[in-house]
N, C-alpha and C positions, 0 to 999 in steps of 0.2 A: 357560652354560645357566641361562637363570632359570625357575621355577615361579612359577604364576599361583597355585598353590594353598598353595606352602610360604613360612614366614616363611626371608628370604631371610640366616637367620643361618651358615649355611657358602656356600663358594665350591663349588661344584660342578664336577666336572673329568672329563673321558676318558668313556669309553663307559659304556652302561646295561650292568650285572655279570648275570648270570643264573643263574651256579651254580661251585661251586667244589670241587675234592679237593686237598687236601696243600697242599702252595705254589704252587697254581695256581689260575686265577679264566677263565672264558670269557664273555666277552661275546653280546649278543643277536645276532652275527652270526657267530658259532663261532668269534671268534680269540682266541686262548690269551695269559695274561698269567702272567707268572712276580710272583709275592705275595712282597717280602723286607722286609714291613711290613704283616703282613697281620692286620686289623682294629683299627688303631693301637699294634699289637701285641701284641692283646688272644686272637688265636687263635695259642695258644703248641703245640696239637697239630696244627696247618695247619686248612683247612677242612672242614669233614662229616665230622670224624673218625668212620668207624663206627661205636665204641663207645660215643662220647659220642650219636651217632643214636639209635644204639639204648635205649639209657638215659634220654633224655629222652622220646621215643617210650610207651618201657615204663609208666615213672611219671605221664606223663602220663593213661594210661587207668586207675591206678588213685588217685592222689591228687593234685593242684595244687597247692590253695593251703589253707592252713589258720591260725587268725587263732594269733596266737603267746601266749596265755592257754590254747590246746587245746597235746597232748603230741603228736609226731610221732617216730619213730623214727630219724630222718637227722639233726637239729641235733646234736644231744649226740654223735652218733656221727663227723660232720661238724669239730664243736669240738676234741674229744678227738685227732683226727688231727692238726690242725694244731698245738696245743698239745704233742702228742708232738715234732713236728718241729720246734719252737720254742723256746720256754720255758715255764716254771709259770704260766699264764694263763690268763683267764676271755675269753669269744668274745660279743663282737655282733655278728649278722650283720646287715647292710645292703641295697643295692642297687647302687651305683654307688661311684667311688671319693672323690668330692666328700661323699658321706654318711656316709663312713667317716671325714673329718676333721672333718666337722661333730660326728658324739657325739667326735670326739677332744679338741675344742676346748670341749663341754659338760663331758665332765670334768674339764677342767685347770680349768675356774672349780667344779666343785664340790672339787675337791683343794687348790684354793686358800683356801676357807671364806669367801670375801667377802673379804679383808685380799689376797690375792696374785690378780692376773686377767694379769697382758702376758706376752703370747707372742713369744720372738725368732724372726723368722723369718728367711730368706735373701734375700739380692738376686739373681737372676735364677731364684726358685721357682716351680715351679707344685703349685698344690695342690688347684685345681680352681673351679669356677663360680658354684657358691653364694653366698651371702654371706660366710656366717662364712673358707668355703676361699680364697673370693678376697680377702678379708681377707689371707689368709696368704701371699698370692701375693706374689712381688718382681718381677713383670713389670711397668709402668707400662699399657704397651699395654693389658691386660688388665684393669687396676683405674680407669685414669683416668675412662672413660666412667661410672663409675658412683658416683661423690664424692657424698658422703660416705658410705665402707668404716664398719665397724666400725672401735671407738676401740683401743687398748692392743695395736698390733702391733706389735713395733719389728725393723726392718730392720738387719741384720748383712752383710757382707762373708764370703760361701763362702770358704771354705780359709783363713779368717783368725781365727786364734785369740782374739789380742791386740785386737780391734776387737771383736770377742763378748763377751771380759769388760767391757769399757766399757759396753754394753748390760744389764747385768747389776742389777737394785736390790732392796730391799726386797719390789717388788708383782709381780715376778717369777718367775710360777709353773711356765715350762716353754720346752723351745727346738723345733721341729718343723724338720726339715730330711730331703731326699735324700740319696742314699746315690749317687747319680747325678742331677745332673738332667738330666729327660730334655728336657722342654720349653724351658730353659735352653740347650742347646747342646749335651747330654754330657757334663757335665760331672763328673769323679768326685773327688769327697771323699779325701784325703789318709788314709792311715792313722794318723798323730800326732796332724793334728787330728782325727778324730774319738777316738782315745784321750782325749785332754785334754777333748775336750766332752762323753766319758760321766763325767769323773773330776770335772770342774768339778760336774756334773747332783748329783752323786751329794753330794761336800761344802757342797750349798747348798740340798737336796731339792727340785730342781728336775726334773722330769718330763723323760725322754729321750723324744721325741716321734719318733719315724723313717718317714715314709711310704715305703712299699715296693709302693705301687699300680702301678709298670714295674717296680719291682726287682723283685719276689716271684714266685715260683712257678717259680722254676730260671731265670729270665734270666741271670745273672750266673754261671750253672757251679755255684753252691750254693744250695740249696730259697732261704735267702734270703739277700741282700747282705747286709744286718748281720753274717751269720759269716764275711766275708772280714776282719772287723775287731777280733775276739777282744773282743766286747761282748755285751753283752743290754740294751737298749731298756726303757724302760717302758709306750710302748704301742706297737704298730705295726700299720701299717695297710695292708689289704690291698685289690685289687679286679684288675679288667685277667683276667690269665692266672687264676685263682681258677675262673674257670670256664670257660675255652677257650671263649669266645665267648657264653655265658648269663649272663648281669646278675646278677652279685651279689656283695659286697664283705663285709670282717669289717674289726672292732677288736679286737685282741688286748692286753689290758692285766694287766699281771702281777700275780697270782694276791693279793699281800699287802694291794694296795690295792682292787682291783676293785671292792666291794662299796661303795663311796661312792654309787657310781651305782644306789642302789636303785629299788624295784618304783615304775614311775610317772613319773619322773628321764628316761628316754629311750624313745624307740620309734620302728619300722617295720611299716608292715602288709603287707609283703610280703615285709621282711628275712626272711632263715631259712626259706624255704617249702620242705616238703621235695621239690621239684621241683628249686631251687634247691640246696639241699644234697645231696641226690642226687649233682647234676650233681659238685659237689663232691669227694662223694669217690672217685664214679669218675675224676675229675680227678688227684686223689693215687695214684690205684691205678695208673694210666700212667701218672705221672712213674716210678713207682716200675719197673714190669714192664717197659716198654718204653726201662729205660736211659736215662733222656733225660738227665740229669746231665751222664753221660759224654758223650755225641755231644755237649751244649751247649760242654762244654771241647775236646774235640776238633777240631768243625765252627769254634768259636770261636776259636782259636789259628789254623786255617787262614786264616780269613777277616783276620784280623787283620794276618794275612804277607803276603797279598797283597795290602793296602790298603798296605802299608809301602812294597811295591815300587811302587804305580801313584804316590805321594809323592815318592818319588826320581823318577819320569821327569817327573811336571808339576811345575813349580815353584809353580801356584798353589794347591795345597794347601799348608793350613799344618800343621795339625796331623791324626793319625788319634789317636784316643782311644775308653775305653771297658772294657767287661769282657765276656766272654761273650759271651753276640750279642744287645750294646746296643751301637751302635759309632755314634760319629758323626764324620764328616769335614770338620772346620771349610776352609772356602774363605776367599782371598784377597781374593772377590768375590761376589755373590747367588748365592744355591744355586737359586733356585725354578727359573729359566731350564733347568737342568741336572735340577731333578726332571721338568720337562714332559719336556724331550726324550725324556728315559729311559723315559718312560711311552709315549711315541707311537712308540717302538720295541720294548713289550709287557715291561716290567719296572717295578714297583711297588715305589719306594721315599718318601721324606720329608724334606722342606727344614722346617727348624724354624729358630727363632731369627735367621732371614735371611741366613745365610752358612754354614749349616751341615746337610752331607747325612746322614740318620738310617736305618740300617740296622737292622731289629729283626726276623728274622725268626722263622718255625715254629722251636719248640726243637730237632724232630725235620727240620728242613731236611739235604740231602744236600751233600756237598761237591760233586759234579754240577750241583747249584742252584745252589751261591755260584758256582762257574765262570762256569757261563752268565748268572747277572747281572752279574757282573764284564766279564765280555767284552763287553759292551753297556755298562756305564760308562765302560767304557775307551775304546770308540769314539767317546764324546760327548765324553770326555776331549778328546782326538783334535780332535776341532772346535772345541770352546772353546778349545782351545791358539794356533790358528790365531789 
């Protein structure tokens, strides 16, 4: 389906959406779609969450937007949440998750002082669209179109230790990596290696960099990945679930260094609006009240077992991988073919990396829900097996 009127930079797919509750989506002609990737995983409480309705709703009639030189009563209180459930850190808020690497990458050159500016980043990362982020990207696909990137990024080998210190010199001021990548394939980080990459960070004062823009916000069964891995990061960065579906991202960078980045050094004029932050911390108030942690481990370990057993009966799965309910199921062969079907039989999932099916749904998704999308991948299983 092409638009006369939009630049034609997504591929547009399946029916016109018209309104959505929970892990469900109905189209302009009332037929029901089951969401287990719903807003690129960016809506972690499902769709039209009523509270977050009503919250955005609320604040909207009486404050929007307000430039970030005036005081509002939601930043600082918005900061302060997240820093409780973190570490000792100071909070920029942003907009999107690409903006959220961008001040991450302004600070590593002012922490650097002019003498240290290269960042190691990963091979098969995604960090987002921008320059500086795509910069940081170790996708080709993603970077090539747009030669000549930013200078001083240097490409490492994920899960490899011994290839990261090679990269290592003098003008070396920080390593940014996933904790998952998601855009990558799923692929999750070793708990050694990352031990050794915060230990290396730490005896060379080189910046632990950890984008947490899919990990963050209860994905992974804990508020965030980093503490599956008995670390703390020195900046990390947030956006995606942050706001169950309202735009807007943080940089979290810890508390001893923060202030490099003084008055003038960075900005957003929309970052932090307390419509935005609002959303925010009623965001934190349901993770909190409505258990979501637990059903994430819970709902997560189920889905998990049952991807294990549909493996053993198709041989062309290779691998199921993942944490929480970020789960992706690498194929022997193209996934797309297998995302379309699944969707033209009313179940929404994600082909990424071109052989690899991406599962990411509502944190508060029901095991009822993972049934019923399974039993419709199974059936396409079922055909493609043929």
């Amino acid at each position: 389906m092409m638009s006369s009127v939009l630049i034609p930079v997504y591929k547009k797919i399946g029916p016109t959406f018209v309104r959505g509750k929970g892990s469900y989506l109905w189209d302009e002609r009332g037929k029901k779609y089951l969401d287990l990737f719903p807003g690129w995983g960016v809506s972690i409480l499902g769709h039209s969450h009523p509270q977050i309705g009503k919250v955005i709703s609320q604040q909207a009639r009486e404050l929007i937007h307000l430039p970030n030189n005036l005081v509002h009563p939601y930043q600082e209180k918005a900061a302060r949440e997240l820093v409780k459930l973190s570490f000792e850190a100071k909070v920029f808020f942003a907009n999107s998750g690409t903006e959220a690497v961008e001040a991450a990458i302004k600070f590593s050159r002012l922490y650097g002082g002019g003498k240290r500016y290269e960042i190691i980043m990963m091979k098969n990362s995604f960090h987002g669209r921008t320059f500086g982020s795509l910069s940081a990207t170790g996708q080709k696909k993603y970077r090539y179109p747009f030669r000549p990137l930013l200078p001083k990024f240097i490409e490492a080998k994920f899960n490899d230790f011994e290839d990261l210190k090679t990269k290592i010199n003098k003008k070396t001021v920080g390593v940014i990596l996933e904790l998952i990548q998601g855009e990558g394939g799923v692929n999750v980080a070793d708990y050694d290696y990352i031990q050794k990459v915060s230990t290396l960070c730490r005896k060379n004062d080189l910046l632990f960099i950890i984008d947490e823009v899919q990990t963050g916000m209860g994905r992974t069964s804990k508020m965030f990945c980093y503490q599956h891995y008995d670390i703390k990061p020195d900046i990390m960065l947030l956006s995606k679930g942050l706001g169950a579906g309202f735009p807007v991202s943080a940089m979290l960078v810890k508390k001893d260094i923060a202030d490099i980045m003084g008055r003038g050094l960075h900005a957003s004029t929309f970052g932090g609006n307390p419509l935005a932050c609002r959303v925010v911390l009623e965001v934190l108030k349901l993770l909190r009240e409505e258990r979501i942690l637990s059903n994430v481990k819970r709902v997560g370990e189920y889905l998990r077992k049952k991807l294990i057993v549909l493996k053993e009966r198709f041989g062309f799965i290779k691998e199921v991988r993942g944490k929480g309910l970020m789960v992706g199921i690498e194929l022997k062969g193209k996934s797309y073919p297998i995302f379309e079907e699944v969707l033209k039989r009313g179940v929404i999932i994600n082909s990424t990396h071109e052989n690899v099916l991406r599962i990411m749904p509502a944190l508060n998704v029901k095991k009822e829900e993972i049934d019923e999308g399974l039993n419709i991948l199974e059936e396409v299983f079922k055909k493609y097996a043929k």
